[in-house]
VEXDO-430507 format. One record per residue (C-alpha): residue number from 0; residue in one letter; x, y, z. Coordinates in Angstrom, 3 decimals, decimal comma, padded with zeros to 6 digits, always signed. Example, Ala and Ser with C-alpha at 12.3 -4.5 7.8 and 13.67 -1.06 7.14 Angstrom:
<sites>
<site><num>0</num><residu>A</residu><px>+012,300</px><py>-004,500</py><pz>+007,800</pz></site>
<site><num>1</num><residu>S</residu><px>+013,670</px><py>-001,060</py><pz>+007,140</pz></site>
</sites>
This chain:
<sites>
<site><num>0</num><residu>X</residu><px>+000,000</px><py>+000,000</py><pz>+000,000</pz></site>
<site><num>1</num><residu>X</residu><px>+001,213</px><py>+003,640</py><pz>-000,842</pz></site>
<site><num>2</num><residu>X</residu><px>+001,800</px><py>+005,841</py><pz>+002,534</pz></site>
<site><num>3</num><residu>X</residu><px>-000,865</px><py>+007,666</py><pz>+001,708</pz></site>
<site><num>4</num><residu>X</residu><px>-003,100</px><py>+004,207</py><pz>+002,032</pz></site>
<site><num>5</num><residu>X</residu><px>-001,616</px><py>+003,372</py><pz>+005,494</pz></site>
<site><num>6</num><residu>X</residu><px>-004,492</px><py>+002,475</py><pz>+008,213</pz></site>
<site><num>7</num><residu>X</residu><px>-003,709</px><py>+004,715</py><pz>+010,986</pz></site>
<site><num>8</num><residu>X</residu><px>-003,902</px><py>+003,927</py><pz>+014,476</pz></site>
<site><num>9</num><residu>X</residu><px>-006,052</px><py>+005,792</py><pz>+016,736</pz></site>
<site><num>10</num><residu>X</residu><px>-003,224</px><py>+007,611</py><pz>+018,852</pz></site>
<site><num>11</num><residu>X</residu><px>-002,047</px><py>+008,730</py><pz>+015,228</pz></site>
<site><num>12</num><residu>X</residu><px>-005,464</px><py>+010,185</py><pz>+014,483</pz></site>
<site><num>13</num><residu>X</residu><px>-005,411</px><py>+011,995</py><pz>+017,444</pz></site>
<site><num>14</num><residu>X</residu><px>-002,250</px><py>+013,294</py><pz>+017,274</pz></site>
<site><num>15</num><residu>X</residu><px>-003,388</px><py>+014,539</py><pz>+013,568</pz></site>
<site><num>16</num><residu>X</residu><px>-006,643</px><py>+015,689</py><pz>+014,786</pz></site>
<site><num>17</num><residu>X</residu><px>-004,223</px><py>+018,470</py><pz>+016,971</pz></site>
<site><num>18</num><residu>X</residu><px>-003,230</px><py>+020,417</py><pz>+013,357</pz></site>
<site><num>19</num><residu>X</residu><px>-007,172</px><py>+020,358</py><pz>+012,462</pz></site>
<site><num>20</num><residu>X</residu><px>-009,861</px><py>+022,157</py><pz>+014,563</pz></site>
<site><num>21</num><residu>X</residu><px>-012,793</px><py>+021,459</py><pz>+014,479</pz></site>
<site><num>22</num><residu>X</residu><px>-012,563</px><py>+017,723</py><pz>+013,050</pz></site>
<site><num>23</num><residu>X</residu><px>-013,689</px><py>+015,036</py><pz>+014,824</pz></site>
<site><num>24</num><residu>X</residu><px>-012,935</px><py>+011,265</py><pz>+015,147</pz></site>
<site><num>25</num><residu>X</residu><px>-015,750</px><py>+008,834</py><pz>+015,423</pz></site>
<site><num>26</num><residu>X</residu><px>-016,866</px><py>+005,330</py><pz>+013,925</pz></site>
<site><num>27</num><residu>X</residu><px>-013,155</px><py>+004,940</py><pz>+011,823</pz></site>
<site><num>28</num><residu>X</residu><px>-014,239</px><py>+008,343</py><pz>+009,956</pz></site>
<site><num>29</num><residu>X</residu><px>-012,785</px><py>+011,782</py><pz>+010,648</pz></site>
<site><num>30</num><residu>X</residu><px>-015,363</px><py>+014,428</py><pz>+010,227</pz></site>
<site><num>31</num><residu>X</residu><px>-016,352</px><py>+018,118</py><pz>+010,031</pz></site>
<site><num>32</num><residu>X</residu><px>-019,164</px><py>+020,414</py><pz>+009,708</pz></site>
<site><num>33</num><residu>X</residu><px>-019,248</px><py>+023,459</py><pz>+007,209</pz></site>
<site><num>34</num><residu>X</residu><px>-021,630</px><py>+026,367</py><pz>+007,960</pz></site>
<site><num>35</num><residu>X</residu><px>-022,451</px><py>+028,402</py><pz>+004,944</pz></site>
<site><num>36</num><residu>X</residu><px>-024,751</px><py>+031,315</py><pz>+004,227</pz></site>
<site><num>37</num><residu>X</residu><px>-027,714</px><py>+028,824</py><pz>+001,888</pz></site>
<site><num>38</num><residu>X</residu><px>-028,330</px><py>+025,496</py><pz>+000,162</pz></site>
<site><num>39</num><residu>X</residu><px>-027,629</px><py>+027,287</py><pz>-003,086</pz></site>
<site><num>40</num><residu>X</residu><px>-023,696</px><py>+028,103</py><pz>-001,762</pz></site>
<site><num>41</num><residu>X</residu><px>-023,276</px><py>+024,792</py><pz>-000,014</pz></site>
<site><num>42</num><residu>X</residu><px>-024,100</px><py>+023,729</py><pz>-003,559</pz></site>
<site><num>43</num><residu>X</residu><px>-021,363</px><py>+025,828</py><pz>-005,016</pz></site>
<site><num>44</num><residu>X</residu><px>-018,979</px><py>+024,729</py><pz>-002,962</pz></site>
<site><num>45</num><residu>X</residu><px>-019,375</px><py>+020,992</py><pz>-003,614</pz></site>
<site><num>46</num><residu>X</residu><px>-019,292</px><py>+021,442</py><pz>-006,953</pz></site>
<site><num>47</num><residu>X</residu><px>-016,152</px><py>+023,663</py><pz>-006,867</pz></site>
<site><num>48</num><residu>X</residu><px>-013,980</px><py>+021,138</py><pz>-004,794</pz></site>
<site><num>49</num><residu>X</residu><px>-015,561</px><py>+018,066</py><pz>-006,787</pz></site>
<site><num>50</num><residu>X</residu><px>-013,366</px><py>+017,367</py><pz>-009,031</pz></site>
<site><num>51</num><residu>X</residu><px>-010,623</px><py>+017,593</py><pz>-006,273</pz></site>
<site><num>52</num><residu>X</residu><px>-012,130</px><py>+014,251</py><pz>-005,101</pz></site>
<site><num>53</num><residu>X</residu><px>-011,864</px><py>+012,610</py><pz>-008,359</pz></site>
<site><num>54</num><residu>X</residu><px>-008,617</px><py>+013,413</py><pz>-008,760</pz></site>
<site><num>55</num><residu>X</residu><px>-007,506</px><py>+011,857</py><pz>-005,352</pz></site>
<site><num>56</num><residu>X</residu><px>-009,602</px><py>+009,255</py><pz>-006,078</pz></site>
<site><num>57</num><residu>X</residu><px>-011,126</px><py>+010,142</py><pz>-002,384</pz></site>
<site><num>58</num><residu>X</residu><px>-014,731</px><py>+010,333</py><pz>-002,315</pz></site>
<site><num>59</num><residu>X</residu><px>-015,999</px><py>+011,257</py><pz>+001,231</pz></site>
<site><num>60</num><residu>X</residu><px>-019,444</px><py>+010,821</py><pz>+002,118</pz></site>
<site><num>61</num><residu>X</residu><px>-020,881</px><py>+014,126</py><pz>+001,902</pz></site>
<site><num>62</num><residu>X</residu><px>-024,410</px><py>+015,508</py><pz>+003,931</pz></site>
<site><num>63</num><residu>X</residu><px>-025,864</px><py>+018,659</py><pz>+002,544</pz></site>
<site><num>64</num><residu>X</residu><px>-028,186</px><py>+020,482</py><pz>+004,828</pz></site>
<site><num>65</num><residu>X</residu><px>-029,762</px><py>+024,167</py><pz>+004,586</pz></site>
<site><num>66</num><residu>X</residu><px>-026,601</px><py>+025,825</py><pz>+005,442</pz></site>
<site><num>67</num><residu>X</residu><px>-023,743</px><py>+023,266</py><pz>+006,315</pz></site>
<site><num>68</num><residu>X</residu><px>-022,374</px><py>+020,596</py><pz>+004,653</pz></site>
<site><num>69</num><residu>X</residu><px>-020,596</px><py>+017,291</py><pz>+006,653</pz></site>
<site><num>70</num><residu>X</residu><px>-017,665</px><py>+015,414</py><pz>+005,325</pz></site>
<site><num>71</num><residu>X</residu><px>-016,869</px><py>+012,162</py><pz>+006,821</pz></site>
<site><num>72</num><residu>X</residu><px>-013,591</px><py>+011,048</py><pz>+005,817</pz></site>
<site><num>73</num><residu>X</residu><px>-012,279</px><py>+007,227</py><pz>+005,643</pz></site>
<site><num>74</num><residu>X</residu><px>-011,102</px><py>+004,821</py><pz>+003,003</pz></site>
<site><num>75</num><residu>X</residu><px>-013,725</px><py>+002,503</py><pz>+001,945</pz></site>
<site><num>76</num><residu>X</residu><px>-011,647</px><py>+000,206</py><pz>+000,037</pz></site>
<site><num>77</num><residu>X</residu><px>-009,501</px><py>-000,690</py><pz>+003,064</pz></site>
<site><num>78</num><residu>X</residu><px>-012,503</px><py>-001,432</py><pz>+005,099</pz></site>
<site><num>79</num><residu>X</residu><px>-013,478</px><py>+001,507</py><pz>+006,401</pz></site>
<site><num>80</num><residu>X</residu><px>-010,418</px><py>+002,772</py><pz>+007,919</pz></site>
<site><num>81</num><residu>X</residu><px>-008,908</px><py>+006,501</py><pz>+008,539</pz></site>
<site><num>82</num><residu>X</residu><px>-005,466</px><py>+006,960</py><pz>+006,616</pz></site>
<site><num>83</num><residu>X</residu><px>-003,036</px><py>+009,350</py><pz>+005,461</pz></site>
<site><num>84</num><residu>X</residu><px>-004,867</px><py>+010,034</py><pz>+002,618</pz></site>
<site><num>85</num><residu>X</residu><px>-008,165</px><py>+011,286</py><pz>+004,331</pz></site>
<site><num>86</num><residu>X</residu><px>-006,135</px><py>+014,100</py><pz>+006,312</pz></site>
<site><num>87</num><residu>X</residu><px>-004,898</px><py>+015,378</py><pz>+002,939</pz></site>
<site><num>88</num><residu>X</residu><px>-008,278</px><py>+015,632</py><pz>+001,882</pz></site>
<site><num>89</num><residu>X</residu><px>-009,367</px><py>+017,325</py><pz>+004,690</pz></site>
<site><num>90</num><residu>X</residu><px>-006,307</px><py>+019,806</py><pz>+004,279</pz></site>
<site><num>91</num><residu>X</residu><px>-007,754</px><py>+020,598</py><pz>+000,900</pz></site>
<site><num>92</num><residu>X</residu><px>-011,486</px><py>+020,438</py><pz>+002,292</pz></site>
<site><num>93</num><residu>X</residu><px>-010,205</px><py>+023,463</py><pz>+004,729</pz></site>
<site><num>94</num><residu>X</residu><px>-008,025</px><py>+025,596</py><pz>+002,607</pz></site>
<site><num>95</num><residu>X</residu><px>-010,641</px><py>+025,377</py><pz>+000,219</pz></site>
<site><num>96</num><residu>X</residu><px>-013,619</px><py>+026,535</py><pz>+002,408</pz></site>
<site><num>97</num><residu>X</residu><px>-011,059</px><py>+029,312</py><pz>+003,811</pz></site>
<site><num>98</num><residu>X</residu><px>-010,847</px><py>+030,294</py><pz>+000,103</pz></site>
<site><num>99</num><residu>X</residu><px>-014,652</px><py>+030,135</py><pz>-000,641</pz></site>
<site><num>100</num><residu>X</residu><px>-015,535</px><py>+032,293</py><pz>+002,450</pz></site>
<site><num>101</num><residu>X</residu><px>-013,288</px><py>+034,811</py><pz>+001,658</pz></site>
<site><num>102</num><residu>X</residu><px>-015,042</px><py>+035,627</py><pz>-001,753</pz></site>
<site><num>103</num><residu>X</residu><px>-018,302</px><py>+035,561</py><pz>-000,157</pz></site>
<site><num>104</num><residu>X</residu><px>-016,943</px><py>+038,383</py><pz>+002,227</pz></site>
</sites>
């Protein structure tokens, strides 16, 4: 398996959960809730960091509500474990909602 495939441990999730606020860890997914201002930007949003997903070949499960949006990151092809992989996703998840919000301000 490439690093980025590596099953991490739970102490290792928690020590990675330290660098990302707000994410939580909980049934071998790491997740995080989005507020946003409507459905139509949560939308927006999804659609804009889409193809990031594809590209990673990381598809989290993703809940749309009114005005938030939660990923839950984990690997599904390695049973449903938390890796390396889902922490760079969520790196790109946050830089890219830090991006979004700052054109909506």
């Amino acid at each position: 398996m490439g690093k980025d495939l590596d099953i991490l441990n739970e102490n290792e999730i928690s020590s990675r959960l330290n660098d990302f606020p707000g994410w939580n860890y909980k049934n071998n997914k790491i997740s995080k809730e989005f507020k946003f201002r409507d459905f139509m930007d949560c939308l927006s949003f999804i659609v804009k960091i889409s193809s990031i997903f594809e590209i990673n070949d990381h598809h989290p499960d993703i809940h749309i509500y009114y005005s938030k949006i939660v990923f839950e990151l984990q690997r599904f092809d390695i049973g449903g474990k938390v890796t390396n992989l889902d922490f760079k996703i969520a790196k790109i998840i946050e830089d890219s909602y830090n991006e979004y919000k700052k054109m909506l301000d």
